[in-house]
Structures are given as C-alpha cells and as structure tokens.
C-alpha positions in Angstrom: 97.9 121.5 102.6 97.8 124.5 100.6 97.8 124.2 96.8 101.1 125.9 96.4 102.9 123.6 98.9 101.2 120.7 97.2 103.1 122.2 94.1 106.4 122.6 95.5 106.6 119.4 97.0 106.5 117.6 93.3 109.2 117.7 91.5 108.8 119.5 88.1 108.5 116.9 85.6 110.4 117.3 82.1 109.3 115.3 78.8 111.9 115.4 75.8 109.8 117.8 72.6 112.0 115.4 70.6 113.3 118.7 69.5 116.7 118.6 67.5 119.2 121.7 67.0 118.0 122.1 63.2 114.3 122.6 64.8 115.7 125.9 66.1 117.6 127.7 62.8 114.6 129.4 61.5 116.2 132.2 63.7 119.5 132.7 65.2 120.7 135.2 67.5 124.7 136.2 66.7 127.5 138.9 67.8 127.9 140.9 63.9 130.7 140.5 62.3 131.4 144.2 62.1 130.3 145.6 65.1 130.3 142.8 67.7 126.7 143.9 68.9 123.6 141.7 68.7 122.6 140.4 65.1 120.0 138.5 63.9 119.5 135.7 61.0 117.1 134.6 59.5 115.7 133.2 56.1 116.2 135.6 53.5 112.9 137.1 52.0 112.0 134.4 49.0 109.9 135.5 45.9 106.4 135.0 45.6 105.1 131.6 44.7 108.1 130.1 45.9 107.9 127.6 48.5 108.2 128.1 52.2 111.7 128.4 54.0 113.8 125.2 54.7 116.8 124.6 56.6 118.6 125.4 52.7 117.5 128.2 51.6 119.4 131.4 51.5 119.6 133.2 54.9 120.3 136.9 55.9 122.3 138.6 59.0 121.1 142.1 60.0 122.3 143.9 62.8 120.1 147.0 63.7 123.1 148.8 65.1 125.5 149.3 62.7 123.5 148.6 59.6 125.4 145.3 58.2 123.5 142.7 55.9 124.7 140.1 54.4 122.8 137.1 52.5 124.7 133.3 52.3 123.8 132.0 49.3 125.5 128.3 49.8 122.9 126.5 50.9 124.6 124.2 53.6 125.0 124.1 56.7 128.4 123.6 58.5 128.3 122.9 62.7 131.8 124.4 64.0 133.3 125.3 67.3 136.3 127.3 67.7 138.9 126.2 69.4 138.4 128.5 72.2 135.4 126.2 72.7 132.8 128.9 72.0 129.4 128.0 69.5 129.0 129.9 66.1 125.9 129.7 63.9 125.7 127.1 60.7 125.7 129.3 57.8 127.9 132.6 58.5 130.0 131.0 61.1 129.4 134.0 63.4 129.7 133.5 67.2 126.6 133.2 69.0 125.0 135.9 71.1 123.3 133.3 73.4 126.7 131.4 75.0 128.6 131.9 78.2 131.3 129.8 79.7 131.2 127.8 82.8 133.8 125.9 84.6 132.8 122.9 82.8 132.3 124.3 79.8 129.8 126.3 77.4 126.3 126.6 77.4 125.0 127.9 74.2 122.0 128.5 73.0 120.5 129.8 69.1 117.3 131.9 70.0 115.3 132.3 73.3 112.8 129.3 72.5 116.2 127.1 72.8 117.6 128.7 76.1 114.0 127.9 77.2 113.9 124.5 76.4 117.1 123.9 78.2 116.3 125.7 81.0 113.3 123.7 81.3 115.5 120.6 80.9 117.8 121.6 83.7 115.3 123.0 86.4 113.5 119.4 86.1 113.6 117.3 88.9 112.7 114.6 86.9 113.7 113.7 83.4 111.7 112.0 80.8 113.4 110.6 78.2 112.6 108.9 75.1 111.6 105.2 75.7 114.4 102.6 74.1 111.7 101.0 71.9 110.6 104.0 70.4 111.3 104.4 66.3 111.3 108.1 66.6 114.0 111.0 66.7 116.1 109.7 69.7 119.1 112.1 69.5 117.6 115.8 70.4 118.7 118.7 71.8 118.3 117.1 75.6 119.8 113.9 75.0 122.5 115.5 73.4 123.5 117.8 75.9 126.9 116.8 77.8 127.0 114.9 81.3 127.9 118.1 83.4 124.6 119.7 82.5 122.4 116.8 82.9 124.3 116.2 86.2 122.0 117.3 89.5 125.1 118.7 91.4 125.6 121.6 88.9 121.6 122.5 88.2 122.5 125.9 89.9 125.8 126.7 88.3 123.6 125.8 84.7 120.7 127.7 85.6 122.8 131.1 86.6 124.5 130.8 83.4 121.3 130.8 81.8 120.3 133.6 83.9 123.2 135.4 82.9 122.5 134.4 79.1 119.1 135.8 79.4 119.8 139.2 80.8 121.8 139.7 77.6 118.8 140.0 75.3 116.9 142.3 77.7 
C-alpha cells in the first residue's frame, strides 16, 4: 500500500482549538460603508507605553479603495444579524466580506484564519469534541455552529460555499 492511499483511506481527524468568535476580532474583513468594496478593521494604532490591544479598545475601518476611515470609540461590542439573515461585524455593524448564503442558511466567516478553521471543521471525517468532564471553554466556534453544517449530508454544499467565500479575497 502506497503512503498516499494509506492517507486517503483515514479519515481526516478534527480536534476543537477551543477557539471562540472573540479569538478572531483582532481583524475583521467587512463590505465599506461607502463604497461597498473590501474593508478591513482592526485595533486602532494605541500610544506608546500603553498596553497591548484587547477586545475594547478603539478599532479602525479602512478601505484601500475609496479611502474611508473611521475609528469607534465605544468600546463594546454588540453581535447583530440583520433580518435578511446576513453577519455584520461587532463594533461598526458593517456587513461582512467573508458570508454567502446557502439553502440552509449563512456561512460567515471574520478573517481567513476563521474560514480556515471551519473549513477544517467541515472537511473532517471525524469530529473531536470537547470531553463532558472538561472545565474548559466548551462553547467555541465549532460547537457553536448550527446542525446543517455539522451534518455529513451537506459537507459539499458547506465546503463550495467556502470555496466560493475564498475566491472573494483573492
């Protein structure tokens, strides 16, 4: 048996990073507010001796297209959906770049290392969750995604809509 048949025959095996959605704001991909092209936020720059960037501090949108910046100041966060169903980021409330709709609904992603992660998630044959007697972070990204995308019978209608995600960015 040759080493890449060895490989195909195992499934690929998929352990949860115990990553939550707040591990993934340090930089968000968005549509601008102006221009509806690709925008990016991140922290905004903070003053020397100041301490490193949190999930608080004040953050910055810049699109490169059409030359809009703009800083939030609030220092919150606020999850919202709109009712079309579509994501939009935590501090501007601006759609984000990284979402497409399926017949079961969106998938939505903030930056690439997120569409990575589920991508990883739904390719995996097999599915390692986070034991029940574990004390650590139990509700992540991957045990918080909905049924339909954890369900084996649409793995390929997920995947091409993370395909179709990706091809956005390059």
């Amino acid at each position: 048996m040759s080493p890449t048949s060895r490989t195909a025959t195992h499934p690929h095996r998929f352990r949860d990073p115990r990553r939550t959605r707040l591990d993934f704001l340090d930089s968000v991909l968005v549509r601008c507010p102006d221009c509806d092209e690709a925008a990016h936020i991140a922290p905004a720059p903070s003053p020397p001796g100041e301490p490193a960037p949190g999930l608080f501090v004040p953050r910055r949108l810049v699109c490169r297209t059409c030359g809009t910046a703009k800083e939030s100041r609030r220092g919150g966060l606020a999850f919202r959906r709109d009712p079309c169903g579509s994501a939009r980021d935590p501090y501007f409330g601006a759609r984000l770049w990284l979402q497409t709709e399926t017949r079961h609904g969106w998938v939505w992603a903030y930056n690439l290392e997120h569409l990575d992660l589920l991508k990883r998630f739904v390719q995996a044959q097999l599915r390692e969750g986070i034991p029940w007697d574990d004390h650590g972070r139990k509700m992540t990204v991957v045990a918080r995604l909905p049924a339909w995308m954890q369900q084996a019978k649409n793995r390929d209608e997920v995947l091409r809509a993370i395909a179709r995600i990706h091809a956005t960015v390059l």
